[in-house]
C-alpha positions in Angstrom: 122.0 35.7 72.1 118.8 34.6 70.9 115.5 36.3 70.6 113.6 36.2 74.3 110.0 35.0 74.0 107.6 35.3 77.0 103.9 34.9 77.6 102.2 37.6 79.9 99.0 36.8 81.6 96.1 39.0 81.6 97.1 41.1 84.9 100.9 41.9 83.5 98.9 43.0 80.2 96.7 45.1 81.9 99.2 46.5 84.2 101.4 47.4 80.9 98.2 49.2 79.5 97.6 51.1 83.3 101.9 52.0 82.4 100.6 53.4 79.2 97.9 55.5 81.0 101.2 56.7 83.1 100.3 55.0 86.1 103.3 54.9 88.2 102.4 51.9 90.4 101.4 50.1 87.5 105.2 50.5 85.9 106.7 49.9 89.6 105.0 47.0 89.7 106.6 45.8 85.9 109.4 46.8 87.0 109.7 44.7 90.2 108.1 41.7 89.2 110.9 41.4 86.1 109.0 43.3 83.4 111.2 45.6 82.5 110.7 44.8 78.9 107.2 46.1 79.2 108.1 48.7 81.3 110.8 49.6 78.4 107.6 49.4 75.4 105.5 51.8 77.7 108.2 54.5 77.6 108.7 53.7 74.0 104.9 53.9 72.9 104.3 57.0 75.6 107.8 59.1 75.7 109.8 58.2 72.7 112.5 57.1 74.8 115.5 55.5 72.7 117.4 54.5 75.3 113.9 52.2 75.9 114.2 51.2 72.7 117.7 50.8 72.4 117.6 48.3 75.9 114.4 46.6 73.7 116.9 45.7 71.1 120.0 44.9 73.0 117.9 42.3 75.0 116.6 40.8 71.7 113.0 41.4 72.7 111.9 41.0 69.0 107.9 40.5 69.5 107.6 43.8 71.5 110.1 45.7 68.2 108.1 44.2 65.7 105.2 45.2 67.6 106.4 48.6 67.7 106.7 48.6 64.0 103.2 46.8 63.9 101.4 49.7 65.7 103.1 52.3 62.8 101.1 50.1 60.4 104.1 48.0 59.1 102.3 44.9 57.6 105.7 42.8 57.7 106.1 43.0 61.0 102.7 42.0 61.8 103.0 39.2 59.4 106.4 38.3 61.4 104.0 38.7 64.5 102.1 36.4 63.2 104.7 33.7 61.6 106.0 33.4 65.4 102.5 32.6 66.9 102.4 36.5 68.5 98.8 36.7 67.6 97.7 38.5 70.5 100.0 41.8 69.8 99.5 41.0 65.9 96.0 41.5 66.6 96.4 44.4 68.9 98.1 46.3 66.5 95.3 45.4 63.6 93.1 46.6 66.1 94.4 50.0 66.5 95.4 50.2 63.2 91.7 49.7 62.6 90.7 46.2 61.8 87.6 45.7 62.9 87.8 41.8 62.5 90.9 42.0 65.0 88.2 43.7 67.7 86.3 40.5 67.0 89.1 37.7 67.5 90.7 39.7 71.0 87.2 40.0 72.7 86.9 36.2 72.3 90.5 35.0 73.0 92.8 37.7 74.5 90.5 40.1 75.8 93.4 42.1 77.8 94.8 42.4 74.5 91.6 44.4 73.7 92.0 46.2 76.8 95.9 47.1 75.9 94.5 48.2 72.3 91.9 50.4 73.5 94.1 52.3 75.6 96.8 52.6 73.0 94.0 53.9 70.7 92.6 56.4 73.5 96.4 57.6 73.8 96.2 58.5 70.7 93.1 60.2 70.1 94.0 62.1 73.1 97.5 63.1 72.3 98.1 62.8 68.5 101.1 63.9 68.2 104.7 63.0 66.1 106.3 60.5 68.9 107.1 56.7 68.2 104.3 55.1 66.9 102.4 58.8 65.8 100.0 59.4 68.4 102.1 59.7 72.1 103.7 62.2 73.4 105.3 62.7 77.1 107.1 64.2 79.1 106.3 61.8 81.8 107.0 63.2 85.5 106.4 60.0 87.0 108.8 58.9 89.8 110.7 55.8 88.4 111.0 56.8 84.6 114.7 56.8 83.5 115.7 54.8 86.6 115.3 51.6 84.4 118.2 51.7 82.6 
């Protein structure tokens, strides 16, 4: 099986950054309109899920891993990001690793990007704790968690 690659517009973006802020409506509505793989990252980056993970890797959903990895401050997988024209979560995760120069290039080109990397970074301040990528926690009581796979 090889690698799936997908553009999101600025709305599925957003709603995967409303998933993040545990919106339930917002994951529904990745869910039903086939983006389960997004749905999948938001339990990753919020609860820690491995079964989210593992569904991430079994579906060869390599930008959103290396993403992952990206966020925990792994320079070759943003490099990778980057070497397979993923610019927009390269930069995402350079911004919330701190980069200000990656603020600059999503508010002019992806600015749901910037949107999605704002709320992963006000997860994090909020909740820093020792989950997936350092800073989310959850014990999510959101109807529809765990029903995705």
């Amino acid at each position: 099986m090889d690698a799936i690659v997908k553009t999101y517009s600025a709305p599925t973006i957003l709603a995967l950054a409303a998933s993040i802020k545990k919106d339930a409506d917002a994951f529904h509505w990745l869910i039903t309109n086939n983006f389960k793989e997004l749905a999948a990252l938001a339990d990753v980056l919020v609860q820690g899920k491995t079964e989210a993970l593992e569904w991430l890797k079994a579906n060869e959903f390599s930008a959103l891993l290396l993403f992952i990895r990206a966020l925990d401050e792994d320079d070759e997988a943003v490099e990778h990001l980057m070497e397979n024209n993923e610019k927009a979560w390269a930069a995402t995760a350079n911004y919330f690793n701190g980069n200000e120069s990656a603020e600059d290039f999503l508010s002019a080109f992806f600015p749901h990007f910037l949107e999605l990397g704002k709320v992963l970074e006000s997860c994090y301040n909020n909740n820093n704790s020792n989950s997936a990528i350092g800073g989310f926690s959850g014990a999510s009581t959101l109807p529809g968690y765990g029903k995705l796979f």
